[in-house]
Each structure stands twice: as structure tokens, then as C-alpha cells.
C-alpha positions in Angstrom: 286.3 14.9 102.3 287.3 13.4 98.6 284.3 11.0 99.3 281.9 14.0 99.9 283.3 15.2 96.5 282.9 12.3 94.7 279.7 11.6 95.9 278.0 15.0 95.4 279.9 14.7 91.9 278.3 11.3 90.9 274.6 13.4 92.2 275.3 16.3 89.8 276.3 14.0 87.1 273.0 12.0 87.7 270.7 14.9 87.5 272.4 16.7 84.9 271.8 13.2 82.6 268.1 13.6 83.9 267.8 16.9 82.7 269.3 16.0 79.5 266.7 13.2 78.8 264.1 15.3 79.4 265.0 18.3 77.4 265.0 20.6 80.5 265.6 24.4 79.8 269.3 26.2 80.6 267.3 27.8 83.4 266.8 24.5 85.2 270.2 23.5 85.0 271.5 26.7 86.6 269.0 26.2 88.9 270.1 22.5 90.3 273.8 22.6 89.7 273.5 26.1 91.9 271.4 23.9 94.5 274.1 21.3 94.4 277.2 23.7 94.4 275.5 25.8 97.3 274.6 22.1 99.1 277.8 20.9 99.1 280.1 24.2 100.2 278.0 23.9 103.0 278.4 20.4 103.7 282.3 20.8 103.4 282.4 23.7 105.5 280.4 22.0 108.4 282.7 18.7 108.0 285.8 21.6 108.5 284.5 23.2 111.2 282.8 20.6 113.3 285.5 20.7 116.1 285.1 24.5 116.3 281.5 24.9 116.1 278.9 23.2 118.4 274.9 23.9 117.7 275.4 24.9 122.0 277.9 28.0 121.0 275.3 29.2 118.4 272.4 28.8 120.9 274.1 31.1 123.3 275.1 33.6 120.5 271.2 33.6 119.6 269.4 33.4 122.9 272.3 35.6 125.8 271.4 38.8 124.8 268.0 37.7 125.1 268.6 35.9 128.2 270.3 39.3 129.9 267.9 41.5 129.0 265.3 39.3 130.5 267.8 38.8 134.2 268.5 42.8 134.3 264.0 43.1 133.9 263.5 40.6 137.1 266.1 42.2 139.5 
């Protein structure tokens, strides 16, 4: 996970340089250090729960109730 970090660290660090070169407005930089704040929280908290969360459990969540209502139309 420290790799993650450093990684999405050495990103930021690239794009904020960018920016800087190019005499970006303050409204840019909120705008891709958000992106890349919002990125990586999400990135870490899939890594965390990737043993507790499958893409089959949210499947089911999304399509059961659908599912039963369909079953209790056809009987």
C-alpha cells in the first residue's frame, strides 16, 4: 500500500510541476489534486477491501430485488 502512495505521490508531484510551467490558474490545481486525492482513497479502499467485497456480492445487491419481483410475477 506504501507503493500505491508513493506512486500516486510521484503523479501529483508531476502534474502539479505541469501546472506550474504553464501558469495554470488556483482553480485547476484544486481541480487535479481533488481528482487525484478522490482517485487514490478509492484505490486504497478497494486494495483494503478486496477480500471482503466481490463485483458477484454487488451484483446480487443490485439485480435480487429485481430478480424476486420478476419470480413472485411468473408464479
Amino acid at each position: 500500500m506504501s507503493v500505491i502512495g508513493i506512486l500516486f505521490g510521484c503523479i501529483v508531484y508531476l502534474e502539479v510541476r505541469y501546472l506550474r510551467q504553464k501558469h495554470r490558474k488556483r482553480r485547476t490545481y484544486v481541480i487535479v489534486v481533488s481528482t487525484a486525492v478522490i482517485l487514490f482513497f478509492g484505490l486504497e479502499l478497494l486494495f483494503y477491501m478486496r477480500e471482503q467485497w466481490t463485483i458477484t456480492i454487488a451484483i446480487e445487491r443490485l439485480f435480487g430485488p429485481i430478480d424476486r419481483m420478476i419470480m413472485r410475477v411468473e408464479k
